[in-house]
DRENKOL-826512 format. One line per field, with one value per residue (C-alpha): residue number from 1; z, y, x; residue in one letter. Coordinates in steps of 0.2 Angstrom, whole numbers, plus 2048, in hexadecimal, padded with zeros to 3 digits. Each point is the difference from the previous one (the first is absolute). Layout:
BEGIN
resi	[NUM,...]
pz	[Z,...]
py	[Y,...]
px	[X,...]
resn	[A,...]
REM end
This chain:
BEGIN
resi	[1,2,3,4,5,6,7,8,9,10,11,12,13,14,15,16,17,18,19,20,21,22,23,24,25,26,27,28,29,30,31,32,33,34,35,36,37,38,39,40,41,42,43,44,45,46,47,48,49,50,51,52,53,54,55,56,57,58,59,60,61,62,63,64,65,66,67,68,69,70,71,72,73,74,75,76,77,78,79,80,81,82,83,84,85,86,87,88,89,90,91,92,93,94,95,96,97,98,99,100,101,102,103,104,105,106,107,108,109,110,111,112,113,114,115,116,117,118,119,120,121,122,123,124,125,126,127,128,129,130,131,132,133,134,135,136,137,138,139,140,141,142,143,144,145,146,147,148,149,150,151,152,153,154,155,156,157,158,159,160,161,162,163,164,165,166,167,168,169,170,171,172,173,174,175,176,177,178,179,180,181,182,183,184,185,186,187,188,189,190,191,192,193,194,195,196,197,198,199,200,201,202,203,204,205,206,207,208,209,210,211,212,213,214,215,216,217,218,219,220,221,222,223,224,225,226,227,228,229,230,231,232,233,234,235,236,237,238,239,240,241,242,243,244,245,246,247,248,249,250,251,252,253,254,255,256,257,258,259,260,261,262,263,264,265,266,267,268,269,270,271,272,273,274,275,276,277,278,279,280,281,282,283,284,285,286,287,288,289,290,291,292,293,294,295,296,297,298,299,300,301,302,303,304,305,306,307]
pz	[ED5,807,803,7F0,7F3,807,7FC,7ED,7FE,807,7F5,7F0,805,800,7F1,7F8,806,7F9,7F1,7FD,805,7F4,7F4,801,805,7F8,7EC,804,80C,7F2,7F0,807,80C,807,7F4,809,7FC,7FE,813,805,7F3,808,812,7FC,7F7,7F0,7F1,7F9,7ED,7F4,800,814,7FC,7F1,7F1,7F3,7FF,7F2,807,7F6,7FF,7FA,7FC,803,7F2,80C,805,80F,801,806,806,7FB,801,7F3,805,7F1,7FE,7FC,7EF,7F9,80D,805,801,808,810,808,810,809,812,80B,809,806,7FC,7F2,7F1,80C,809,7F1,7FF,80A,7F2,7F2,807,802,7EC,7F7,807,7F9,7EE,802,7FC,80E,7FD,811,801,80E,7FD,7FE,810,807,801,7F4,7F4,7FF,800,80B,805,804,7F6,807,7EE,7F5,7F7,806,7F6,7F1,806,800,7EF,7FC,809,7F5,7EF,806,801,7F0,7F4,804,7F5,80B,80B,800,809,7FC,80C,80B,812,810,812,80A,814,808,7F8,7F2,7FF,7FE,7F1,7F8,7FE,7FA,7F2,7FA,7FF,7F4,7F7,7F8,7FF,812,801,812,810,813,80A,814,80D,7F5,804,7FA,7FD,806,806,80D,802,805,80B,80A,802,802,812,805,800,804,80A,7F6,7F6,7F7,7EE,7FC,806,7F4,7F2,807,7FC,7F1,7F7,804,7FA,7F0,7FF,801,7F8,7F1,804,803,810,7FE,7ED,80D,800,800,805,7F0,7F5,803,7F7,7F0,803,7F6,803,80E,811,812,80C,811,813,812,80B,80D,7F8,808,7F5,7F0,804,7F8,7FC,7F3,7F8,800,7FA,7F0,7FD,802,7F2,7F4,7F1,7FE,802,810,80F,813,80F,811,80A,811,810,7F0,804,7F2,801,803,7F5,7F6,810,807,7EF,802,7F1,7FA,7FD,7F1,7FA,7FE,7F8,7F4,7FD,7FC,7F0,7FC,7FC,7F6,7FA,7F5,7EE,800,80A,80E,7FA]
py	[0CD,808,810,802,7F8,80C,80E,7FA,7FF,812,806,7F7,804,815,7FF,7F8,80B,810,7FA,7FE,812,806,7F5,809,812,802,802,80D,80B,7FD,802,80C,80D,80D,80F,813,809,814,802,7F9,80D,80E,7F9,805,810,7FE,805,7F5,805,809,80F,801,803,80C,7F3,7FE,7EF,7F4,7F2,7F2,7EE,7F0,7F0,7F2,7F1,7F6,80D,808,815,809,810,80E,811,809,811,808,808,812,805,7F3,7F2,7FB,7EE,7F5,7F6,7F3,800,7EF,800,7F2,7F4,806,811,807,80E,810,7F9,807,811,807,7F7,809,810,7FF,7FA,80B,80E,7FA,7FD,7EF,7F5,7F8,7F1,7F8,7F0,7F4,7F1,7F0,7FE,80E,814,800,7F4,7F0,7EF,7F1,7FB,808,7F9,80A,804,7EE,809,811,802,7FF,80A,80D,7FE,801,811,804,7FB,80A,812,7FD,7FB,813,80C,80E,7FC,805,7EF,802,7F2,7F6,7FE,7F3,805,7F3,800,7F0,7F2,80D,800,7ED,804,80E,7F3,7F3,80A,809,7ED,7FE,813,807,811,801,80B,803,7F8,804,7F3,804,7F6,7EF,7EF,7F2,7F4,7FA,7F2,806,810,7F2,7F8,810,806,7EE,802,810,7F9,7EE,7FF,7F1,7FE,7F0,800,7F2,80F,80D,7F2,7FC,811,804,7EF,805,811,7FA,7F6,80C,80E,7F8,805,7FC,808,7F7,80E,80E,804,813,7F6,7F7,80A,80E,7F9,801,814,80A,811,80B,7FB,808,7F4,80A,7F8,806,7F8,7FF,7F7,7F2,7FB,7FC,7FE,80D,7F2,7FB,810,7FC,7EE,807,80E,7F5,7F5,811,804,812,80D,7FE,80A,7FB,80C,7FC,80B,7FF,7FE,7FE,7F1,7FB,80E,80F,7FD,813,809,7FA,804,812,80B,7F6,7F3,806,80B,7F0,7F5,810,803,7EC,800,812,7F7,7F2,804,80C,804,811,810,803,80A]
px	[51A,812,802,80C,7F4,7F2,80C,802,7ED,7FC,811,7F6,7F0,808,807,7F3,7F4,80D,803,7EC,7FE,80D,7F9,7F1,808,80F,7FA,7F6,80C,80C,7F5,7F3,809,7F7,7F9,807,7F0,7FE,7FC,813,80A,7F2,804,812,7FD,806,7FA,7F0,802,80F,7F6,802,811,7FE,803,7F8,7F8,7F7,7F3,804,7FA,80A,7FC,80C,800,7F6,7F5,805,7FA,810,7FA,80E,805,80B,808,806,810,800,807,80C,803,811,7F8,7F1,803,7F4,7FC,7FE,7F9,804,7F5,7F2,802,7F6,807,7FC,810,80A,7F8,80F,80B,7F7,801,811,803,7F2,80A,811,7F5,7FC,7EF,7F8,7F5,7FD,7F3,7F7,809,7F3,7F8,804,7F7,7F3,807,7F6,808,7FE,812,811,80E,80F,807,7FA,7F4,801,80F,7F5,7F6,80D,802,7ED,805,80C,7F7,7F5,80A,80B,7EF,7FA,805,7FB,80E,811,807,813,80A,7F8,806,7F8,7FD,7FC,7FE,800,7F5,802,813,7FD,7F4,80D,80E,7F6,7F6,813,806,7F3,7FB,80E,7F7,805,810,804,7F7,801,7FA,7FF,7FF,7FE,801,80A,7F3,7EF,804,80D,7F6,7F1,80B,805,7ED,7FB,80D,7F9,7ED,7FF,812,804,80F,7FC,800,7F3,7F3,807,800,7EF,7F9,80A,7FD,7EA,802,808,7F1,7F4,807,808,813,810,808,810,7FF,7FF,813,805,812,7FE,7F8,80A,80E,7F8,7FF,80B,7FB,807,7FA,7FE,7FC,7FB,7FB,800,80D,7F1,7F4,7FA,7F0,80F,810,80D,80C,7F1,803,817,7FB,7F7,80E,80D,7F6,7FE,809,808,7FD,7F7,7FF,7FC,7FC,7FB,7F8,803,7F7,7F2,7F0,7F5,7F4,80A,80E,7FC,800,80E,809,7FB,804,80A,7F4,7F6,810,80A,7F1,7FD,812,802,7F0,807,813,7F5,7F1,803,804,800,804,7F2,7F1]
resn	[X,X,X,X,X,X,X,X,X,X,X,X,X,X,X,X,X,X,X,X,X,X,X,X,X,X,X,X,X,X,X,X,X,X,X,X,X,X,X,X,X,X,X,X,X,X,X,X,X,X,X,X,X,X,X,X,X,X,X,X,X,X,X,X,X,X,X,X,X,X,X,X,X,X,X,X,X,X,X,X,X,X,X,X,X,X,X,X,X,X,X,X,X,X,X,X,X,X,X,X,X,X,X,X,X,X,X,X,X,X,X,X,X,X,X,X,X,X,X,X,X,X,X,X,X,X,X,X,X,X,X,X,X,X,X,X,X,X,X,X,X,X,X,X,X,X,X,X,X,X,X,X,X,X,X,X,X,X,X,X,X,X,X,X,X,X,X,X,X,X,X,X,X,X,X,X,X,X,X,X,X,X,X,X,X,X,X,X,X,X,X,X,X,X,X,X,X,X,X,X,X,X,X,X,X,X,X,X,X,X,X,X,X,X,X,X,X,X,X,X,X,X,X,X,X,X,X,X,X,X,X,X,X,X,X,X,X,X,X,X,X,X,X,X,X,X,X,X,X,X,X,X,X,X,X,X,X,X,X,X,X,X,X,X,X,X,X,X,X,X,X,X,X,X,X,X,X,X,X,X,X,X,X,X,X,X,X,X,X,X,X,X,X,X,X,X,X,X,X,X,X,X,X,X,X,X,X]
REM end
């Protein structure tokens, strides 16, 4: 055998070998990512629970239409609220991500409902679906909050982080009870976002791989990736919009974030935040952060003068 035919056989044998692994691998680093538990957020020292932060807060339990227990918490508006906003966490995080959030919007008069996403928290759920069915779940959400008649919903509004930003834009594409969304540090689509993580862990750019991965996790979970199009789906959103991202971050690209605005119908808003990364996106923003997120659901939520 010459020296050139060995070097085909090992470069075959390697990618075949690869290609097994990810086989085996990939569906379940995509489908299944890893659950932050309650030990990481007290690691950090943030608050555990609304009541850590002096809200008041309503355990509540959903069930999805194919049986999936979303664990939830409701904080309640004082008086009259100025509207409800839902809180969407991002991958791997859980709902006590957003309790900084709800602090921030129960003091402007606001409803809070903040959830583990399926899969994630304390949620059940086999599979991670980035937005296919999570978007319905959203919904389930909100069906939920305007059936009570103990609760003053007003206008609904969508605050999504991350894989959550991808959910927001995809469940106001198809709720119209959704009146106003922010969606930070989104990407464009799963397949592109699959490709850039695919780079960072394996070093391999070649796309059979992610369509390797992406056509066996379809499989198992019953989905359709190419569906998971904040780009797409975001066209089909005619609300107001405010599309934020760090110009730092590394994990999703912030030209994601210019694709999807570029793509939105007005009125839309975007702001970058600079020298922001994926995960320090509020306090690089500083004050001005939750002032301008506030400020934005305080111009479109609601219908009538603050409480």
């Amino acid at each position: 055998m010459t020296l050139l035919a060995a070097l085909v056989v090992v470069i075959i044998a390697f990618m075949a070998f690869v290609s097994a692994m990810l086989f085996v691998i990939g569906p379940v680093m995509l489908l299944q990512p890893y659950r932050r538990t309650i030990d990481y957020y007290r690691r950090l020292g943030a608050p555990l629970h609304p009541r850590d932060a002096g809200l008041p807060c309503e355990e509540v339990t959903l069930q999805t239409p194919d049986g999936i227990a979303l664990s939830c918490w409701l904080v309640k508006a004082e008086g009259r609220a100025r509207g409800t906003v839902i809180y969407l966490h991002g991958l791997s995080e859980s709902k006590i991500a957003g309790i900084p959030m709800a602090k921030a919007l129960h003091a402007r008069g606001y409803n809070v409902f903040l959830y583990d996403a399926r899969r994630h928290g304390l949620s059940g759920g086999t599979y991670c679906t980035y937005g296919y069915y999570e978007k319905y779940d959203a919904s389930t959400a909100i069906n939920s909050l305007v059936s009570r008649e103990d609760l003053d919903v007003g206008r609904i509004g969508v605050f999504g982080n991350s894989m959550g930003a991808a959910v927001a834009i995809q469940v106001a594409s198809i709720d119209s009870r959704v009146r106003a969304v922010v969606a930070e540090s989104g990407f464009a689509s799963l397949r592109t976002v699959f490709d850039d993580y695919q780079k960072r862990m394996v070093k391999l750019p070649w796309h059979y791989l992610r369509n390797l991965v992406i056509r066996r996790s379809e499989q198992i979970a019953g989905f359709k990736a190419s569906a998971v199009s904040p780009l797409e789906a975001v066209r089909s959103v005619h609300v107001p919009i405010l599309i934020a991202h760090g110009t730092a971050d590394e994990r999703i690209k912030a030209a994601y974030s210019e694709l999807v605005f570029k793509n939105a119908n007005d009125p839309k808003e975007l702001w970058l935040i600079p020298d922001a990364s994926h995960h320090d996106v509020a306090e690089k923003g500083g004050s001005a952060y939750m002032n301008r997120i506030c400020a934005f659901f305080d111009t479109h939520l609601p219908t009538t003068s603050s409480p």
